[in-house]
DSSP file (Angstrom, degrees, kcal/mol; ACC not computed):
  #  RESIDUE AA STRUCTURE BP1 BP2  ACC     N-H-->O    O-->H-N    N-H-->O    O-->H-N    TCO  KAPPA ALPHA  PHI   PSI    X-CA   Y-CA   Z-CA
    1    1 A X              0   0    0      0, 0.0     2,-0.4     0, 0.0    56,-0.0   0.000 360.0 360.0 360.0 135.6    9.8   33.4   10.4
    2    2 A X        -     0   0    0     23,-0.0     2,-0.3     2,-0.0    23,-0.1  -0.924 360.0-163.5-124.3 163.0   11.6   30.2    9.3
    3    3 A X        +     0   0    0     -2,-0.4    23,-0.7    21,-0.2     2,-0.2  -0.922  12.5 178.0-137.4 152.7   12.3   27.1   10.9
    4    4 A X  E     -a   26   0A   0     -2,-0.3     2,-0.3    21,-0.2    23,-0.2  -0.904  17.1-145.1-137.8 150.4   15.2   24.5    9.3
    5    5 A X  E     -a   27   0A   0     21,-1.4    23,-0.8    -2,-0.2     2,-0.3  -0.572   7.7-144.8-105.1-179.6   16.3   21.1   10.8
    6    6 A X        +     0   0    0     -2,-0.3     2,-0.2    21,-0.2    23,-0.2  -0.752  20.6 175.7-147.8 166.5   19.8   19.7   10.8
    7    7 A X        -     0   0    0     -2,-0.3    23,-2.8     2,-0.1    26,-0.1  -0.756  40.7-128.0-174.0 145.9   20.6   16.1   10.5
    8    8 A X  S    S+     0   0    0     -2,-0.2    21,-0.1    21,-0.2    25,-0.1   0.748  80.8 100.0 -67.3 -18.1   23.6   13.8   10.2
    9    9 A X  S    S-     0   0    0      1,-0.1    22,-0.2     2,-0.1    -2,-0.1   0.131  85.8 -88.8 -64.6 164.4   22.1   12.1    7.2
   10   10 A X     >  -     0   0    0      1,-0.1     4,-1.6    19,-0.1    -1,-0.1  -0.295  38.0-113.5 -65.4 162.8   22.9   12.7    3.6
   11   11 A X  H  > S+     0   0    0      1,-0.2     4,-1.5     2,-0.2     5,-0.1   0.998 119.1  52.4 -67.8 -57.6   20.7   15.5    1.8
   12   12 A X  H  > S+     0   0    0      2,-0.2     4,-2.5     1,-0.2     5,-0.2   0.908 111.9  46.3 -60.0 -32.8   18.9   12.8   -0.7
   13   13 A X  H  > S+     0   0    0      1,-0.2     4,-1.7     2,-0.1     5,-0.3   0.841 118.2  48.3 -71.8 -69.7   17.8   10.5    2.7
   14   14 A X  H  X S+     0   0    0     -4,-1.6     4,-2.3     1,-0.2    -2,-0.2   0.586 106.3  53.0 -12.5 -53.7   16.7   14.1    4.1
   15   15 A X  H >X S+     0   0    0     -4,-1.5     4,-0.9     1,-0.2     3,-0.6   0.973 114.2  43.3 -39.6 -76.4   15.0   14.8    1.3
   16   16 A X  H 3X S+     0   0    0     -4,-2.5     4,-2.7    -3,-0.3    -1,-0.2   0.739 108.9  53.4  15.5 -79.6   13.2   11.7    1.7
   17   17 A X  H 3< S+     0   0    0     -4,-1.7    -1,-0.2     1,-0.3    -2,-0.2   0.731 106.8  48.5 -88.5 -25.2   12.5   11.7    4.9
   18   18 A X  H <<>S+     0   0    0     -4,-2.3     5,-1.8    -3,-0.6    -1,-0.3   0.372 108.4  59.2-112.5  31.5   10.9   15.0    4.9
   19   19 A X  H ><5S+     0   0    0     -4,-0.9     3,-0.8     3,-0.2    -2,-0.2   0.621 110.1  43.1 -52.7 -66.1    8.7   13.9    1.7
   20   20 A X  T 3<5S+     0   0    0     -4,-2.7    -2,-0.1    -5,-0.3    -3,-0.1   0.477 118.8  41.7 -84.3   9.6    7.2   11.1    3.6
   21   21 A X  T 3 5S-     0   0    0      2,-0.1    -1,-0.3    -5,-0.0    -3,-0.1   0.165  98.4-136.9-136.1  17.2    6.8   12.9    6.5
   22   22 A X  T < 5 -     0   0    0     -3,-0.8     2,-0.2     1,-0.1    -3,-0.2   0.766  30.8-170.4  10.4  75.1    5.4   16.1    4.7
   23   23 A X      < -     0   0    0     -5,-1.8    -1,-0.1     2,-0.1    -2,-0.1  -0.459  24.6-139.7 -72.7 148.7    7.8   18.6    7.2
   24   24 A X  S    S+     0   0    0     -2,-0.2     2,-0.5     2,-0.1   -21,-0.2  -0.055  80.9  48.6-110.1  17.9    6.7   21.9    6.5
   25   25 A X  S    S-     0   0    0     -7,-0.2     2,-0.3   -23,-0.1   -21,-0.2  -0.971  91.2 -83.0-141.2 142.4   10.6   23.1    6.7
   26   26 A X  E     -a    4   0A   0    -23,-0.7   -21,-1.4    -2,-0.5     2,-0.3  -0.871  21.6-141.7-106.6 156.5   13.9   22.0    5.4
   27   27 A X  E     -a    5   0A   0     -2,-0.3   -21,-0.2   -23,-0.2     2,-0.1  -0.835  20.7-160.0-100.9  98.9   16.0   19.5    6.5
   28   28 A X        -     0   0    0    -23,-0.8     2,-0.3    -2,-0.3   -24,-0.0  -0.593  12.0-129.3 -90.6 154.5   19.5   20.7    6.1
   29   29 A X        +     0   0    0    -23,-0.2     2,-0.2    -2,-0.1   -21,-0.2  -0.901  27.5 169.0 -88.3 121.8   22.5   18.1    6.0
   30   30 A X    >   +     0   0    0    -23,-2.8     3,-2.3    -2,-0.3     4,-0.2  -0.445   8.1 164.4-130.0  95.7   25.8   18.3    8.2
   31   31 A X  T 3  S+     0   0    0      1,-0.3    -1,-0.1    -2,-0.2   -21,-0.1   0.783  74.0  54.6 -78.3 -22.2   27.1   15.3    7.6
   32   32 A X  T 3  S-     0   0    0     -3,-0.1    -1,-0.3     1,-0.0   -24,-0.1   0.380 104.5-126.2 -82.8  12.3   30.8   16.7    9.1
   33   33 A X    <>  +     0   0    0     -3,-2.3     4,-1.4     1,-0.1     5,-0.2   0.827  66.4 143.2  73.9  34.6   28.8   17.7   12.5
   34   34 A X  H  > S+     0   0    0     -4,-0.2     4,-1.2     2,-0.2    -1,-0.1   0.903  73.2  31.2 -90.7 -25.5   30.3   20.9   11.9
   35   35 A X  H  > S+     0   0    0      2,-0.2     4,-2.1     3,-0.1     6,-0.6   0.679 123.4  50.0 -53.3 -43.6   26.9   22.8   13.3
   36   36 A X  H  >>S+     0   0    0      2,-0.2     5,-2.2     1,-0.2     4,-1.1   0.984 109.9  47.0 -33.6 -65.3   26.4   19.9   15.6
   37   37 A X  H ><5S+     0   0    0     -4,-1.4     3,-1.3     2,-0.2    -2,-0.2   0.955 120.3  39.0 -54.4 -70.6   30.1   20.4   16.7
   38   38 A X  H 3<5S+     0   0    0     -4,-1.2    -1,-0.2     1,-0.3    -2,-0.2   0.941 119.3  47.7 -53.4 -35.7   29.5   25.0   17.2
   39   39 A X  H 3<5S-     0   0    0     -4,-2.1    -1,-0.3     1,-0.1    -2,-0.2   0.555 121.8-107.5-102.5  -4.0   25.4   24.6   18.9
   40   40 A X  T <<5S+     0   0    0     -3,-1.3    -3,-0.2    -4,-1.1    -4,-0.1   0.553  80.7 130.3 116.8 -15.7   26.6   22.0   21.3
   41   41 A X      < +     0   0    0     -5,-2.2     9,-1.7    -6,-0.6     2,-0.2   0.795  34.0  80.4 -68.4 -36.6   25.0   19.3   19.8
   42   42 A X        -     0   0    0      7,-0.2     2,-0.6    -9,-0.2     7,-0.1  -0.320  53.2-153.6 -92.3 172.2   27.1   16.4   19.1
   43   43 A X        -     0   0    0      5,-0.3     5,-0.1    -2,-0.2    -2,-0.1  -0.916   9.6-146.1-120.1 131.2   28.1   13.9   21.2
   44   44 A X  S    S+     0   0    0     -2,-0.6    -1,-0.1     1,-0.1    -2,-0.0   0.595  93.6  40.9 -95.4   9.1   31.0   11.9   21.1
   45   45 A X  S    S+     0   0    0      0, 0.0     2,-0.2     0, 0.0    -1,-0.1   0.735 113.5  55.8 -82.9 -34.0   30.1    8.5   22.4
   46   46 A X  S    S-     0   0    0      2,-0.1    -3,-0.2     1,-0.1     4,-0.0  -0.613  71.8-146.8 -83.5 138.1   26.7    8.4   20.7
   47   47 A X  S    S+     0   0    0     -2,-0.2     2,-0.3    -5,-0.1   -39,-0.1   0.172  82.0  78.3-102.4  36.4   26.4    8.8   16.8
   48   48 A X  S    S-     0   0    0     -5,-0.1    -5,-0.3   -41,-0.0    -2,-0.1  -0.921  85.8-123.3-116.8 173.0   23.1   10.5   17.0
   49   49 A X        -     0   0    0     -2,-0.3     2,-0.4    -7,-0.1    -7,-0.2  -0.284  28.8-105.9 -95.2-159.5   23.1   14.3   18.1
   50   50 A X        -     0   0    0     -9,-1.7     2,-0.5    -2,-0.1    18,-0.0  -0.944  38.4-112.0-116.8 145.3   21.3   15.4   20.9
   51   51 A X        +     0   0    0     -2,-0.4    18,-1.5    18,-0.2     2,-0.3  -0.594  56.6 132.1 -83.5 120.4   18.0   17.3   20.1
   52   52 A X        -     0   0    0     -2,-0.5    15,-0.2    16,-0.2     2,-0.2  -0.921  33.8-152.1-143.9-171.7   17.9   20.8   20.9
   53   53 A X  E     -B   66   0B   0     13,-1.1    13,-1.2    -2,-0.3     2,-0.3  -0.807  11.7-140.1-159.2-177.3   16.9   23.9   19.2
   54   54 A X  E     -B   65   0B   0     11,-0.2     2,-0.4    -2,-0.2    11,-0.2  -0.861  13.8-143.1-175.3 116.9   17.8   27.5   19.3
   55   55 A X  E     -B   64   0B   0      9,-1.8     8,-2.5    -2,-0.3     9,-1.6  -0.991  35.5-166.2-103.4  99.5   14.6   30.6   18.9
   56   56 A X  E     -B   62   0B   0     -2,-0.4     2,-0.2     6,-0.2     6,-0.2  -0.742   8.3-136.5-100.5 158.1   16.9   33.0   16.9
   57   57 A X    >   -     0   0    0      4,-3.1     3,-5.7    -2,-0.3     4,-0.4  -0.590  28.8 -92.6 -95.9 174.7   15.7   36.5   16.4
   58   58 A X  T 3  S+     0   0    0      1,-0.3    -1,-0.1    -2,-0.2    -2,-0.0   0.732 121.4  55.5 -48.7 -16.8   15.8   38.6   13.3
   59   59 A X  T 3  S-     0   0    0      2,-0.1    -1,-0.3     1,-0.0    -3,-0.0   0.506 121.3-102.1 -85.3  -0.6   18.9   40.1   14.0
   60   60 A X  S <  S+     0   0    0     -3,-5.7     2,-0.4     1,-0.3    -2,-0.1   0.636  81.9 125.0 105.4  -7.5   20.7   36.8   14.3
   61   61 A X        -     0   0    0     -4,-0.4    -4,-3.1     1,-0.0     2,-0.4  -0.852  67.8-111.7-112.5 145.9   20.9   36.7   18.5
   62   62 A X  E     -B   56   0B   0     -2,-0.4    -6,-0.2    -6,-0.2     3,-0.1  -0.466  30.6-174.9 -73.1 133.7   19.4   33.6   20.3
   63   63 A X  E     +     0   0B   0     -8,-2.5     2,-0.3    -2,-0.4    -7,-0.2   0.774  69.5   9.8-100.9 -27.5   16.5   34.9   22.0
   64   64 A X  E     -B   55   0B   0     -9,-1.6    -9,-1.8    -3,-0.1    -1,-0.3  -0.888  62.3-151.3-148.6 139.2   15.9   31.4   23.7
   65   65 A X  E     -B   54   0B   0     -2,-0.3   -11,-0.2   -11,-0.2     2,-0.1  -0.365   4.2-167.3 -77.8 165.8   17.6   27.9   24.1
   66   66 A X  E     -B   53   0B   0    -13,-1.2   -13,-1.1    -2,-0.2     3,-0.3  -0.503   7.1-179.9-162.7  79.0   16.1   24.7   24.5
   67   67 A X  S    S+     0   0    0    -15,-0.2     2,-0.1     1,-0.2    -1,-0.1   0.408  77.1  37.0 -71.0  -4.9   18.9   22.4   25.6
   68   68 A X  S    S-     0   0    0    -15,-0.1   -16,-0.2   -18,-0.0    -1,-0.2  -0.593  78.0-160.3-133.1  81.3   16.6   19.1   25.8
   69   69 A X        -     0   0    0    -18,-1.5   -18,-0.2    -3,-0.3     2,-0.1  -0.359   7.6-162.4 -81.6 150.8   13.3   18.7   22.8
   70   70 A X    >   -     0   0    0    -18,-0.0     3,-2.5     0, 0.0     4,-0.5  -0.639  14.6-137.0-134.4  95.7   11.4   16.9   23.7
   71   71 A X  T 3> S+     0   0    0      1,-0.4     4,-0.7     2,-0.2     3,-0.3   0.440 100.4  43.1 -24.1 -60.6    9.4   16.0   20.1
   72   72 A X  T 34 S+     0   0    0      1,-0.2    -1,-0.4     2,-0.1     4,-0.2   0.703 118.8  41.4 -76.0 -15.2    5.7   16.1   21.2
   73   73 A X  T X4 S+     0   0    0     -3,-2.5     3,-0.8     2,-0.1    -1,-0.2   0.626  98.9  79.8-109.5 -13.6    5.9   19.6   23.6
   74   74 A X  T >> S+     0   0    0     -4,-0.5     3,-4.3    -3,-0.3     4,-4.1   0.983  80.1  57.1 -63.2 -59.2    8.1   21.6   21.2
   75   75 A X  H 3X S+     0   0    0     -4,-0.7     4,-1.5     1,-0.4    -1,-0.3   0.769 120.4  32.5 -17.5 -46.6    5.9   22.8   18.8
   76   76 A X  H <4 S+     0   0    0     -3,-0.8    -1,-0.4     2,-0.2    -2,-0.2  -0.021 109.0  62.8-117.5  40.4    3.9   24.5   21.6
   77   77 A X  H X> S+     0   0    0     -3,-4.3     3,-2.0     3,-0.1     4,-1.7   0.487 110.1  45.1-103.0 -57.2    6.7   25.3   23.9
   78   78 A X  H 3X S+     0   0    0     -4,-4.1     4,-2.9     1,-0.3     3,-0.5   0.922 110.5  49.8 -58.5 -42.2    8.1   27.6   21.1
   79   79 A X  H 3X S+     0   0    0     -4,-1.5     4,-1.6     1,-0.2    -1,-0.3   0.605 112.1  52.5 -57.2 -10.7    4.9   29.2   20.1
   80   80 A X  H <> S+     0   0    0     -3,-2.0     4,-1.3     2,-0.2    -1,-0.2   0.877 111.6  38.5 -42.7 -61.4    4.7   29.7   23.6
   81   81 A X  H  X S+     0   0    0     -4,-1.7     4,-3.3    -3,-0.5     3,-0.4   0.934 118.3  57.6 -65.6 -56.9    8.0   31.3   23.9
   82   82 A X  H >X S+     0   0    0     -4,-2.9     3,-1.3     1,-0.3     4,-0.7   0.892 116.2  36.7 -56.1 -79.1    6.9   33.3   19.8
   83   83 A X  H 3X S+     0   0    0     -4,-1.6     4,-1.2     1,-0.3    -1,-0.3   0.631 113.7  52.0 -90.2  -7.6    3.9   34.7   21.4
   84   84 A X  H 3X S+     0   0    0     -4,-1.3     4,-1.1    -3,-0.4    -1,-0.3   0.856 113.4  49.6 -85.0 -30.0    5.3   35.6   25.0
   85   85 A X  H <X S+     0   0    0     -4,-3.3     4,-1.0    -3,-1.3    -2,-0.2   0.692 111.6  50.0 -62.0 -13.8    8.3   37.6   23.1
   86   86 A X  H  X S+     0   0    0     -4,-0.7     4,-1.0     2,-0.2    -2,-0.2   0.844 108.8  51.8 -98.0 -46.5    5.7   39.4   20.9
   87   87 A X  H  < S+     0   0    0     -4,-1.2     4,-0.2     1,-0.2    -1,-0.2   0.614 107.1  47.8 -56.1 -45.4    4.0   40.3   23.6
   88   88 A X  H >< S+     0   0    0     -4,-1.1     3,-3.6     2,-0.2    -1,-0.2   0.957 106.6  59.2 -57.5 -56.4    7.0   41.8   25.4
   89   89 A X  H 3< S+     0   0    0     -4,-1.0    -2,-0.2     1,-0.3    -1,-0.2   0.884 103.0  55.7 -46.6 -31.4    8.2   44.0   22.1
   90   90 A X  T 3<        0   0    0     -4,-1.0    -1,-0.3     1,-0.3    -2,-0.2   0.629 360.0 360.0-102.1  -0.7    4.8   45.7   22.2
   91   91 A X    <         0   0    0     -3,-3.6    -1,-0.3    -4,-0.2    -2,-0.1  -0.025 360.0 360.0 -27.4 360.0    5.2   46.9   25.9
């Protein structure tokens, strides 16, 4: 399993930022909002994107969207999602 972030920022503030905040993932750049732009994410009045995320499975198809984060419930909304999908496969 992996998890990556996205951000508008430059790689070296990523870098940074998930140094001092010892992220257990990388922090990918698209500083031309060109993933933003395909998953739905940017916004054109606002320059920040809008948080969501995307539970892909191995083959590459989203197995769930999550069209609002909310910071503090993701973590255990996905493992939620992780352990109710695992659960199905072995049905």
């Amino acid at each position: 399993m992996s998890v990556v972030g996205v951000s508008y920022d430059k790689p070296e503030s990523n870098r940074k930022w998930a140094e001092k905040n010892d992220l257990p993932f990388k922090l990918l750049s698209d500083r031309e909002k060109t993933l933003a732009k395909a998953v739905g994410a940017a916004r054109s009045m606002i320059p920040l994107p809008k948080r969501i995320s995307y539970l892909i499975g191995a083959d590459g198809a989203v197995l769930v969207a999550y069209p609002d984060v909310k910071p503090g419930e993701h973590a255990e909304e996905v493992l939620a999602d992780l352990e109710r999908l695992e659960i199905g496969k072995a049905e």
